[in-house]
Structure formats: structure tokens, C-alpha cells
VOTI-457267 format. One line per field, with one value per atom (N, C-alpha, C, O, CB): residue number from 0; residue in one letter; atom name; x, y, z. Coordinates in pm, 1 decimal, padded with zeros to 6 digits. Glycine has a CB too. Example, Ala and Ser with C-alpha at 12.3 -4.5 7.8 and 13.67 -1.06 7.14 Angstrom:
<vovos>
i: [0 0 0 0 0 1 1 1 1 1]
aa: [a a a a a s s s s s]
at: [N CA C O CB N CA C O CB]
u: [01319.0 01230.0 01320.0 01423.6 01130.8 01285.0 01367.0 01290.0 01340.9 01408.4]
v: [-00569.0 -00450.0 -00330.0 -00331.9 -00447.3 -00225.0 -00106.0 00003.0 00113.8 -00059.8]
w: [00780.0 00780.0 00780.0 00846.5 00904.6 00708.0 00714.0 00787.0 00803.9 00572.5]
</vovos>
This chain:
<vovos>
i: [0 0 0 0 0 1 1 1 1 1 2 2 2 2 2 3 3 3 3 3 4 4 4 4 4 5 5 5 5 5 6 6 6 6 6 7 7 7 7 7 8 8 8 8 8 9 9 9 9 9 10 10 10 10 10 11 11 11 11 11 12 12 12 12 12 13 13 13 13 13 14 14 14 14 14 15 15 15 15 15 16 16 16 16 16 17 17 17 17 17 18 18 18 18 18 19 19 19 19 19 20 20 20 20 20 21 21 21 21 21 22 22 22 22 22 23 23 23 23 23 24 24 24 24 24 25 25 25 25 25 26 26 26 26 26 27 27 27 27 27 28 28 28 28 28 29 29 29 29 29 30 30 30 30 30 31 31 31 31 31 32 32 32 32 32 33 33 33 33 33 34 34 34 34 34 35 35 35 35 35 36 36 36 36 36 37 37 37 37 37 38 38 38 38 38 39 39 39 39 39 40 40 40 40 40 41 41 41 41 41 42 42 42 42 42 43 43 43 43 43 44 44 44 44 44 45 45 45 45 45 46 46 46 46 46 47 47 47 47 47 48 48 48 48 48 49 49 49 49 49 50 50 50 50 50 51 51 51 51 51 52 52 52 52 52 53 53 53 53 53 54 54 54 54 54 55 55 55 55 55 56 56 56 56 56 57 57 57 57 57 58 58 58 58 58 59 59 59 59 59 60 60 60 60 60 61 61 61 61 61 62 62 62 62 62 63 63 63 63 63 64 64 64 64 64 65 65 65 65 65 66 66 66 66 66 67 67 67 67 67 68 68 68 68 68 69 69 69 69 69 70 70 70 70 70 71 71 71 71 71 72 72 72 72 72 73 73 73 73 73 74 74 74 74 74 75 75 75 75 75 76 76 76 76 76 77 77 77 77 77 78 78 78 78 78 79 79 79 79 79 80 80 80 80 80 81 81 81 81 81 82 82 82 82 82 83 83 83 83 83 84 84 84 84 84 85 85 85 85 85 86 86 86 86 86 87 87 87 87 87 88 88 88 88 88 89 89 89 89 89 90 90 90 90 90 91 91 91 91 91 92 92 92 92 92 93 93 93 93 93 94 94 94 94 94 95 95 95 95 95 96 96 96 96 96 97 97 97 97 97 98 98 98 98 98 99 99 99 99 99 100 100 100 100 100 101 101 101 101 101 102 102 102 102 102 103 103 103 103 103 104 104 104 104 104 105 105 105 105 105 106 106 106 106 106 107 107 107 107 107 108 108 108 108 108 109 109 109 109 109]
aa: [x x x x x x x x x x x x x x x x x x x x x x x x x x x x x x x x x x x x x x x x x x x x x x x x x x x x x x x x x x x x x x x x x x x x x x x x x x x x x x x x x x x x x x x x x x x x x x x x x x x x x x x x x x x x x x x x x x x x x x x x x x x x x x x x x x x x x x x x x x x x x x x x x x x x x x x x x x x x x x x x x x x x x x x x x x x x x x x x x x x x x x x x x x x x x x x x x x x x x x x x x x x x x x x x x x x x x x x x x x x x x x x x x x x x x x x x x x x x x x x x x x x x x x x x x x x x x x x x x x x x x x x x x x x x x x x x x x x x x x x x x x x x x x x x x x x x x x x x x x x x x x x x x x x x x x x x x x x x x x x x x x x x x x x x x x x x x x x x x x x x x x x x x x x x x x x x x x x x x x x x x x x x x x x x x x x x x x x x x x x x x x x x x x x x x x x x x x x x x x x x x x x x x x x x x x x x x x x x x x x x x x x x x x x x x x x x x x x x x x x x x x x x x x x x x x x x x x x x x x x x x x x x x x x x x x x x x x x x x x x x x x x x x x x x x x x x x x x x x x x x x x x x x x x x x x x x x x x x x x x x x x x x x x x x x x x x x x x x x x x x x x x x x x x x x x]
at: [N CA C O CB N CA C O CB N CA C O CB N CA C O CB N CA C O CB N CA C O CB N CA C O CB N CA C O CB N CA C O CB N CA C O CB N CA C O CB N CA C O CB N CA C O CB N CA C O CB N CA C O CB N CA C O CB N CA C O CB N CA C O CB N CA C O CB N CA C O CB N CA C O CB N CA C O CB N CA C O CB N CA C O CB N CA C O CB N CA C O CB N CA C O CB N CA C O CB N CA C O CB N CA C O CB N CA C O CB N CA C O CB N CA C O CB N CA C O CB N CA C O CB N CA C O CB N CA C O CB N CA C O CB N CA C O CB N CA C O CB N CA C O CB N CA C O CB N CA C O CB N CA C O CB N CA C O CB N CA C O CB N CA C O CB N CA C O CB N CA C O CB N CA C O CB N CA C O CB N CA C O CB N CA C O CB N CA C O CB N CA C O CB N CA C O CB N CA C O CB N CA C O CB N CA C O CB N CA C O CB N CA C O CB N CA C O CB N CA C O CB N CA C O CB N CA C O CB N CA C O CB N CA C O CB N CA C O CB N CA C O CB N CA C O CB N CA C O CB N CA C O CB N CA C O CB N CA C O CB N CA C O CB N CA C O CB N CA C O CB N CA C O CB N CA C O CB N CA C O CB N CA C O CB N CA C O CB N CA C O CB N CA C O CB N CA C O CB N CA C O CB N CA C O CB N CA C O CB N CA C O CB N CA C O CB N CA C O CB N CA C O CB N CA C O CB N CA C O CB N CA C O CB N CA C O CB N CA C O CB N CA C O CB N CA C O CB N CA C O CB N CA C O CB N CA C O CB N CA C O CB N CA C O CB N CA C O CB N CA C O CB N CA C O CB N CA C O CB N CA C O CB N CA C O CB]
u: [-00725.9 -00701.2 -00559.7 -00522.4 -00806.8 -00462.8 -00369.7 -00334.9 -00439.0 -00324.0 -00252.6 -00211.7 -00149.5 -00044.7 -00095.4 -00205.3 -00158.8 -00001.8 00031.3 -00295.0 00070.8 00182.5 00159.9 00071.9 00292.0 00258.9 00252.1 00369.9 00490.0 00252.4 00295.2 00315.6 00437.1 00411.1 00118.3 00548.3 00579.9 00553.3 00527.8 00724.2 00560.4 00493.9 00627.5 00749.4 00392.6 00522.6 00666.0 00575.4 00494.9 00692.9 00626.2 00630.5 00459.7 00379.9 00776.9 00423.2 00293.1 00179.6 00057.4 00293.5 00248.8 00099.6 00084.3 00023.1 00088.9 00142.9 00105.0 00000.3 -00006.2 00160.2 -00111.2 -00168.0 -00163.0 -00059.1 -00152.9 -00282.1 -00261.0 -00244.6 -00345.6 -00353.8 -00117.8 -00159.5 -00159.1 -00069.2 -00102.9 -00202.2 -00251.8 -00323.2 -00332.5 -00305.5 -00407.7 -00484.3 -00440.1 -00426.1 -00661.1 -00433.2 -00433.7 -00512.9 -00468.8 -00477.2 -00633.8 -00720.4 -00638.7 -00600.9 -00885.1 -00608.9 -00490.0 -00345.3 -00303.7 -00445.9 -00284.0 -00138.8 -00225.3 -00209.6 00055.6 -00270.3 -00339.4 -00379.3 -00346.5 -00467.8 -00454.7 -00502.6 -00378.9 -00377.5 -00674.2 -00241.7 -00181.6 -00066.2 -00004.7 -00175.8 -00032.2 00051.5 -00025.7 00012.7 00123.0 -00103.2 -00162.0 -00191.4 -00196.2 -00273.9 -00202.2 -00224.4 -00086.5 -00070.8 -00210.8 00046.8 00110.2 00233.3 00326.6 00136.9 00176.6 00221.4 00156.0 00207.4 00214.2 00026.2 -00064.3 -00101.7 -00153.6 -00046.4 -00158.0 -00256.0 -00384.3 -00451.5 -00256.8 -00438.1 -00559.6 -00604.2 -00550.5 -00668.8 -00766.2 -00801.1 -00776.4 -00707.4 -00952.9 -00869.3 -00854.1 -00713.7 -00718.6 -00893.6 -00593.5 -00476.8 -00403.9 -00297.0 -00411.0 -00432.6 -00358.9 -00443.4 -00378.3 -00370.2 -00587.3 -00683.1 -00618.8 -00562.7 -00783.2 -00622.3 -00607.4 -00445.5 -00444.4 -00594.9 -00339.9 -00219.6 -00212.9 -00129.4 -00132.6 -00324.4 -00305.3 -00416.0 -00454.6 -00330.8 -00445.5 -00530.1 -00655.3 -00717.6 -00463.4 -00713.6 -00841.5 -00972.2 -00963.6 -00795.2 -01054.0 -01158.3 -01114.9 -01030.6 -01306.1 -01190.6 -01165.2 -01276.4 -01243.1 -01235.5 -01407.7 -01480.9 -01409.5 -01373.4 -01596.4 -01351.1 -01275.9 -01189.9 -01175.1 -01207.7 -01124.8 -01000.4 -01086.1 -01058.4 -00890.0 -01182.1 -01224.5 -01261.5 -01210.3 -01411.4 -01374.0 -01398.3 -01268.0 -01282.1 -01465.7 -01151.9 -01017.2 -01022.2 -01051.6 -00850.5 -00978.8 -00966.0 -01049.7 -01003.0 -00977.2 -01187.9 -01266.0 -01321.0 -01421.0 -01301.5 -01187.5 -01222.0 -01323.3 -01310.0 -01234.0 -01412.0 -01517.4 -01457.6 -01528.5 -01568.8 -01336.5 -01301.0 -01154.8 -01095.4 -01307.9 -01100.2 -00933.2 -00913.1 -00806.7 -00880.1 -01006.9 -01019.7 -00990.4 -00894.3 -01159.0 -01083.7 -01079.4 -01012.8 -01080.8 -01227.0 -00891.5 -00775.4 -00710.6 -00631.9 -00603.3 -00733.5 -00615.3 -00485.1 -00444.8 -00621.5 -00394.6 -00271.3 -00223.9 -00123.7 -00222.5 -00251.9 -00235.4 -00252.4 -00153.7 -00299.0 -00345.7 -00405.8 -00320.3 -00284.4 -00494.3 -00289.2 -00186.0 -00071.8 -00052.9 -00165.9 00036.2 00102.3 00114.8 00212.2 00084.8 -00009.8 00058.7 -00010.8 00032.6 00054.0 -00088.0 -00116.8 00034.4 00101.8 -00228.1 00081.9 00284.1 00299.1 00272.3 00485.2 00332.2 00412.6 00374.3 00461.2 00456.5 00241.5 00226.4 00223.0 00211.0 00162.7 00237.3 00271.7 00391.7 00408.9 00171.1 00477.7 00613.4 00674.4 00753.4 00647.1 00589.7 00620.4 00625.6 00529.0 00496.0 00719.5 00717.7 00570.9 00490.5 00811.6 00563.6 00381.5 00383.1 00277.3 00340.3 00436.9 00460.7 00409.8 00292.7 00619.1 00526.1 00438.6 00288.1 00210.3 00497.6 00263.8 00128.4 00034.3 -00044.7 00096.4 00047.1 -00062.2 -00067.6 -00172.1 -00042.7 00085.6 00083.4 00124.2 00086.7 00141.7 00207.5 00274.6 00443.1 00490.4 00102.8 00466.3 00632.5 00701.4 00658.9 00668.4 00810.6 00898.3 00871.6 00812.7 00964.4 00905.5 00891.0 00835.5 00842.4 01003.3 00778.2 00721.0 00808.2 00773.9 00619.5 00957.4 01033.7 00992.7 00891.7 01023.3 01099.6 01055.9 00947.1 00914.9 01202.4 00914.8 00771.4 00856.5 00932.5 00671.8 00824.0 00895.9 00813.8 00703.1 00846.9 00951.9 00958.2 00858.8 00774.7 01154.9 00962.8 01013.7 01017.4 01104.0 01197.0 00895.7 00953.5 01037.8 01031.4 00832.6 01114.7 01217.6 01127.0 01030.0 01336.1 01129.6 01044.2 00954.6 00854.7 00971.4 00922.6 00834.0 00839.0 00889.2 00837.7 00839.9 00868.7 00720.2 00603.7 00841.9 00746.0 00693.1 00672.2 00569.8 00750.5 00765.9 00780.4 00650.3 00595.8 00930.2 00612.0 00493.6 00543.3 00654.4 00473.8 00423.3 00444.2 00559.9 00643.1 00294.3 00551.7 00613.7 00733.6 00819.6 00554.9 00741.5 00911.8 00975.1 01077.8 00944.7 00937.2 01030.2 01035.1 01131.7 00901.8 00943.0 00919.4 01063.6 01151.4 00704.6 01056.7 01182.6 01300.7 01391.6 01185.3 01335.4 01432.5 01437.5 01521.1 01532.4 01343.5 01364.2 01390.5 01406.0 01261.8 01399.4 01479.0 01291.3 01269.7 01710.5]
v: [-03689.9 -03551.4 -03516.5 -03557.6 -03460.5 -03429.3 -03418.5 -03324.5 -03292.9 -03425.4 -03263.0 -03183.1 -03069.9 -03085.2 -03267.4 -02950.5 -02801.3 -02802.8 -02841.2 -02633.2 -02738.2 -02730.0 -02579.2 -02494.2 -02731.0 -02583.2 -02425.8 -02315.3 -02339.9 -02407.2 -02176.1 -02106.7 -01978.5 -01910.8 -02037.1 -02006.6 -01894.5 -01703.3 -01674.8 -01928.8 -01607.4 -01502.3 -01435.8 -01446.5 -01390.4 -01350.5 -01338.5 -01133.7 -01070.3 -01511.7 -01112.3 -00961.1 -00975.1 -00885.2 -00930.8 -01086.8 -01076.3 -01126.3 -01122.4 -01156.8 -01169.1 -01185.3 -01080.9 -01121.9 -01347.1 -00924.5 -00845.9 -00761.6 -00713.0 -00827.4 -00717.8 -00630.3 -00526.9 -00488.8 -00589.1 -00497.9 -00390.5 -00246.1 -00190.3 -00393.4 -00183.0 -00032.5 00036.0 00111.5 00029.6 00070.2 00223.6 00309.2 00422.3 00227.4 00242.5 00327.8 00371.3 00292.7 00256.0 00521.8 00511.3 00424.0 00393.3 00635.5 00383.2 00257.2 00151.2 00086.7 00199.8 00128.0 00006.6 -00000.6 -00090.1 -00002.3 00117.5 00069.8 00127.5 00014.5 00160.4 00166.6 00181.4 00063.4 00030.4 00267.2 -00009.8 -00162.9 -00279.0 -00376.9 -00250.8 -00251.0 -00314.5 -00297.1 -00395.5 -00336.9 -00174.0 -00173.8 -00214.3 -00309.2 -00044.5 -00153.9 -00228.0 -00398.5 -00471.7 -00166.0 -00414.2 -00629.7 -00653.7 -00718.4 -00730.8 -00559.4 -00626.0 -00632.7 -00707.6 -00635.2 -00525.3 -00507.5 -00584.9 -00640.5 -00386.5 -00606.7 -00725.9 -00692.1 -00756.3 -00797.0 -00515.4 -00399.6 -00425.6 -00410.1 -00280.9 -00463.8 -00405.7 -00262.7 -00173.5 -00485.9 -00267.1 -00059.8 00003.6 00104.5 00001.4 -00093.2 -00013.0 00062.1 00183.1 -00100.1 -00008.2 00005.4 00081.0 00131.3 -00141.9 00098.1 00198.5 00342.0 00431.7 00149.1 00363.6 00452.8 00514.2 00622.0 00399.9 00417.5 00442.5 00581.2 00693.3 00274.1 00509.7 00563.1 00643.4 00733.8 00488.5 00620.1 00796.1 00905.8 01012.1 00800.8 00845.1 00987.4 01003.5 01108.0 01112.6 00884.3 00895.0 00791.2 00704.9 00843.3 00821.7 00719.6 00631.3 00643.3 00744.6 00507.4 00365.9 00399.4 00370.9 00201.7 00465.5 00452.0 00493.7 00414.7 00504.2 00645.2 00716.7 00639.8 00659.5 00804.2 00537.9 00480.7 00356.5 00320.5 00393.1 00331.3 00207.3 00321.2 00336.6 00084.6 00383.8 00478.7 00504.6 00476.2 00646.4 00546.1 00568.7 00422.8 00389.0 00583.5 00368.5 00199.3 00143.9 00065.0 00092.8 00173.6 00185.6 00244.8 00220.1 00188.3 00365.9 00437.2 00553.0 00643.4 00371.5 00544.1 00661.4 00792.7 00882.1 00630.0 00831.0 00949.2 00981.2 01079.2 00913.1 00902.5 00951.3 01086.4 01148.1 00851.2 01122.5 01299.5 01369.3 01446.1 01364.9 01353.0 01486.0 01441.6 01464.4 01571.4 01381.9 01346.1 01504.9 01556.3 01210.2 01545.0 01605.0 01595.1 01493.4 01593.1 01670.2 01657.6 01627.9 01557.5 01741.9 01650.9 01593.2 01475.0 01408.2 01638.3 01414.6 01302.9 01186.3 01084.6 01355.1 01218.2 01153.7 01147.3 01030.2 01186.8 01229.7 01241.2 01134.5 01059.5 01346.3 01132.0 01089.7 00921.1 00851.1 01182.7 00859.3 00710.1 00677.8 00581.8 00721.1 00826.0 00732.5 00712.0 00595.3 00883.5 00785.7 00744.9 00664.7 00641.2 00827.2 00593.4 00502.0 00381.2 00278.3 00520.8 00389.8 00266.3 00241.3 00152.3 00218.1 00344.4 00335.6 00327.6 00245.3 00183.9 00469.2 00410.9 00578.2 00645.2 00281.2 00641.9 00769.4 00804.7 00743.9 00753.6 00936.8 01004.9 00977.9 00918.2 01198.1 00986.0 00994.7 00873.6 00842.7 01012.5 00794.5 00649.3 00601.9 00548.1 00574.6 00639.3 00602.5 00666.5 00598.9 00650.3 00822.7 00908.3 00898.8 00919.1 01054.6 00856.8 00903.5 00795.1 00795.6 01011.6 00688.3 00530.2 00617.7 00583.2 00340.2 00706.2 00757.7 00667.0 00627.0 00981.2 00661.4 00588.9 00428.5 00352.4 00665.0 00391.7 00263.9 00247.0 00345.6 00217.4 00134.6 00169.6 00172.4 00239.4 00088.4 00082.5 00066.9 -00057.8 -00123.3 00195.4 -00054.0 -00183.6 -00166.9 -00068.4 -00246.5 -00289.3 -00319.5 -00311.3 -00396.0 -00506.7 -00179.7 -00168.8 -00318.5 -00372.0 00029.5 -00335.0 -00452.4 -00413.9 -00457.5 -00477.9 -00288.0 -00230.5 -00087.7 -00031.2 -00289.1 -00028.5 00108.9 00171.2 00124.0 00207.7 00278.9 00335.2 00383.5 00424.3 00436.2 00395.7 00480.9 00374.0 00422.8 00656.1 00249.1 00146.0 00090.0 00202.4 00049.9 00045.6 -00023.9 -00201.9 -00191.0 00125.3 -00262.1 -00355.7 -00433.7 -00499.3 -00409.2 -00424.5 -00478.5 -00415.7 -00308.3 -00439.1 -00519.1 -00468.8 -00330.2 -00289.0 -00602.5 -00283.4 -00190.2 -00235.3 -00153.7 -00166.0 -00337.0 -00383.8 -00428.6 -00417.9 -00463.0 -00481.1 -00468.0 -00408.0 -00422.6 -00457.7 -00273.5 -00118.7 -00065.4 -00001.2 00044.4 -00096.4 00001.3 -00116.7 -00066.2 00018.0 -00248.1 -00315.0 -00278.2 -00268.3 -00459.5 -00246.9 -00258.3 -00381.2 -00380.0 -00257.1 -00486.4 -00608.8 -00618.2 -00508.3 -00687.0 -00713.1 -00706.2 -00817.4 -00859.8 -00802.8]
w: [-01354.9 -01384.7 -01338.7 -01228.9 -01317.2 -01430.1 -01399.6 -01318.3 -01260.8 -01475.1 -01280.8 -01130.1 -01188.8 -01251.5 -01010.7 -01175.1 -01238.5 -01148.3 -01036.1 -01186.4 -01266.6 -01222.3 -01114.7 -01127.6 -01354.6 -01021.4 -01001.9 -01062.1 -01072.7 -00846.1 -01101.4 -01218.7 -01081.5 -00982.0 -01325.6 -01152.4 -01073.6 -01110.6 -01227.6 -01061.3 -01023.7 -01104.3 -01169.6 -01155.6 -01007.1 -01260.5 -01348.9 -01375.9 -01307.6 -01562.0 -01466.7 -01528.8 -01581.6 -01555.3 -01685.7 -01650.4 -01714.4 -01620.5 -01634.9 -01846.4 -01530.9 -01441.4 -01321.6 -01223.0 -01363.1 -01319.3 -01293.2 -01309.1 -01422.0 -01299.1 -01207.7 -01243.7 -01384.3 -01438.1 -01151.3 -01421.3 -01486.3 -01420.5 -01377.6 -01566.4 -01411.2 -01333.3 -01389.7 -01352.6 -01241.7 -01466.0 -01530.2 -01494.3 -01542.1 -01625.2 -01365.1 -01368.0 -01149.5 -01055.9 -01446.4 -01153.8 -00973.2 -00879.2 -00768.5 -00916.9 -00925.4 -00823.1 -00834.2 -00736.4 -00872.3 -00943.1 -00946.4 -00869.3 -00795.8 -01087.3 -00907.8 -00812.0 -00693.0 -00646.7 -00846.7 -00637.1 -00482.9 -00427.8 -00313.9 -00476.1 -00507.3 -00412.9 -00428.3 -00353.7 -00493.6 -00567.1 -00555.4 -00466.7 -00425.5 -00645.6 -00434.0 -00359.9 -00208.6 -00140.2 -00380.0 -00182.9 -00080.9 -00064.6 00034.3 -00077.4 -00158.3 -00181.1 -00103.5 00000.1 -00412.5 -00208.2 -00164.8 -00012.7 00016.3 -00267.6 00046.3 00181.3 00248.6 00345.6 00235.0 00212.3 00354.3 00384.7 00476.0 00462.3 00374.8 00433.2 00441.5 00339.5 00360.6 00544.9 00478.4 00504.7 00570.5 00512.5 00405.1 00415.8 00517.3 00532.0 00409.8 00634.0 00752.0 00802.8 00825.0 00850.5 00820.3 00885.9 00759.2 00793.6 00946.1 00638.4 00546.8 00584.7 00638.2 00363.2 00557.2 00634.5 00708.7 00688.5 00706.0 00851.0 00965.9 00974.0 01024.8 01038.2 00905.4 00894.2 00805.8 00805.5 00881.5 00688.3 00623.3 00676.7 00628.1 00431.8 00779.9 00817.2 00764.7 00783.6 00770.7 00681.4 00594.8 00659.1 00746.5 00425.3 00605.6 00645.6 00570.8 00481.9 00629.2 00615.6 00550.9 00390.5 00275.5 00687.4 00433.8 00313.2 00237.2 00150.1 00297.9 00232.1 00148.8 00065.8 -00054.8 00215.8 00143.5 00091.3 -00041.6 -00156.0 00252.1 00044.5 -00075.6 -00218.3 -00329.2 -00011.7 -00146.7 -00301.5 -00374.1 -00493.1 -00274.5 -00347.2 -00435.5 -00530.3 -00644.9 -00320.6 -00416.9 -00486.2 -00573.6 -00655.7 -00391.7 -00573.6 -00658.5 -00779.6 -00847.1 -00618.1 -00791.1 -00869.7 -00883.8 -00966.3 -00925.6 -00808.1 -00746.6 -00737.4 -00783.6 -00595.1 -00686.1 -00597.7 -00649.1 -00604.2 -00425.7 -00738.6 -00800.8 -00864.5 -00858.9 -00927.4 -00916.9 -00971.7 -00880.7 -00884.5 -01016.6 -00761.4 -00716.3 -00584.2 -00484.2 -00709.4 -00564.1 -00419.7 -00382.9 -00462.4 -00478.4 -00311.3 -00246.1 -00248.6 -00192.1 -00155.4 -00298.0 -00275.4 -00161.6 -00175.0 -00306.2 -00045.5 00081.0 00095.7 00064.9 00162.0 00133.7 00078.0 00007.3 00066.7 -00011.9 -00143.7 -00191.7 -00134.5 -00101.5 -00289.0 -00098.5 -00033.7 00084.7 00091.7 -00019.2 00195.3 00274.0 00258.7 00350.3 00411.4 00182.9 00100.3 00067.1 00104.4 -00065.5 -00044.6 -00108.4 00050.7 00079.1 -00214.7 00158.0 00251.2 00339.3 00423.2 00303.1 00359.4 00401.0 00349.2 00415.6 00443.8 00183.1 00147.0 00062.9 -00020.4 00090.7 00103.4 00128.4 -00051.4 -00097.8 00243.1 -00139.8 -00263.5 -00318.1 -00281.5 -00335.9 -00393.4 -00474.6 -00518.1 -00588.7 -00605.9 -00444.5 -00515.1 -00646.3 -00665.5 -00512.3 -00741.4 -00905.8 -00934.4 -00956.2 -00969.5 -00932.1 -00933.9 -00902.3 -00981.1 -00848.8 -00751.3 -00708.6 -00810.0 -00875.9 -00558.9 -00822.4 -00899.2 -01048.0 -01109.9 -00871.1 -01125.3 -01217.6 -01303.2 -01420.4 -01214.0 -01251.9 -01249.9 -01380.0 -01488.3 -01367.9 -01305.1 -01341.4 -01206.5 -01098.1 -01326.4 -01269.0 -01246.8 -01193.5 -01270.3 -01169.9 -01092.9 -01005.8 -00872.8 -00799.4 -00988.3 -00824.2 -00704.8 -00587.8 -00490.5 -00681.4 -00587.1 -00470.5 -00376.0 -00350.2 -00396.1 -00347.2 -00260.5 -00122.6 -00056.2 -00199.3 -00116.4 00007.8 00132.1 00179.1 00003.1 00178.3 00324.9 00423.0 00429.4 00412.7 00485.4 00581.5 00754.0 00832.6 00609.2 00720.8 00894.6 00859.7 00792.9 00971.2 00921.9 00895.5 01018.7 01132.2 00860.4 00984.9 01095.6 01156.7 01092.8 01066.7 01318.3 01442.3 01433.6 01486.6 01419.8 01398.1 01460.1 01588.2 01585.7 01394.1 01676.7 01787.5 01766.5 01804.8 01951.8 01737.0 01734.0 01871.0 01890.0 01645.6 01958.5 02087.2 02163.4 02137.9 02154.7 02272.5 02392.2 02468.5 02501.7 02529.3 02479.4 02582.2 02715.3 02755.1 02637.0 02757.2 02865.0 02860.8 02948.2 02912.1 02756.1 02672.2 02676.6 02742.8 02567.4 02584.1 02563.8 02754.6 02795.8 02424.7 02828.9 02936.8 03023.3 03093.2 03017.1 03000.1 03070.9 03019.2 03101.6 03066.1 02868.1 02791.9 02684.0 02593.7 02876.1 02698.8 02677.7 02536.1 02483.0 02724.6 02464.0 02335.8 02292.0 02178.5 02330.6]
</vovos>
């Protein structure tokens, strides 16, 4: 048996997003999020968040809500809700992070 080449990704092996459950779990795929820690940072329950993703609950979101999902996954509301314009790039590093230990920042340590 011969040995699948590997396929690099391209434009057509993107998701379909048309629909808001879609760029929601994809932008999330592609930060490395999982529910909990997107949840967690938009202020929502985790169930909440799957029902979106699922499609269950996209009607009736809160503008709030939306709002702060774009800014935790670092992508224009329009896009997320509506797929206008582009999503932007996959924040790395957000500004005001401190990644370092508690004991780090409290030494100075790098």
C-alpha cells in the first residue's frame, strides 16, 4: 500500500463559515481554545458556549455576549456574527498578559 502524500492546507480545505456556529468553533479550533477557557474569558458558561457552537442558541445572542466572544477571540464582531469582512490574524500574545509565575513578576524575573 502506498503512502498518502501529505496535503498542504490551502483555501478549499477550509471550513465552511457561513454559518455563526461555524466561524465560532473555527476560530476557536484555531487558537487552541478550548470552550472552557474561551467561556471562562467571555464571561459565559461553558454550556452556553457549546449551545452557540452548536447552533442551538445563535438567534437569540446578546449583543454583549457577541461582543465580548469577537474580543476574546481576537476577531471583528461583523465577521464573527455576520462573516463581513475578515477574521484577522490568531492573536499570539495578547497585550496586559503576563504569562510569567506569580514569583517571577513579584522578583522582576524575565
Amino acid at each position: 500500500m502506498a503512502k498518502k502524500k501529505a496535503v498542504e492546507p490551502t483555501e478549499d480545505l477550509l471550513p465552511e463559515l457561513e454559518t455563526f456556529p461555524a466561524r465560532l468553533v473555527y476560530r476557536r479550533k484555531e487558537m487552541r481554545a478550548t470552550q472552557a477557557s474561551v467561556a471562562k474569558a467571555a464571561g459565559v458558561d461553558k454550556s452556553q458556549l457549546s449551545r452557540l457552537e452548536n447552533g442551538q442558541r445563535a438567534q437569540g445572542i446578546e449583543a454583549a455576549t457577541l461582543i465580548r466572544l469577537a474580543k476574546v477571540l481576537g476577531c471583528p464582531v461583523g465577521w464573527l456574527a455576520a462573516n463581513e469582512g475578515q477574521p484577522g490574524p490568531v492573536p499570539v500574545f495578547r497585550e496586559g498578559q503576563d504569562r510569567r509565575s506569580k514569583t517571577q513578576r513579584s522578583k522582576g524575573g524575565k
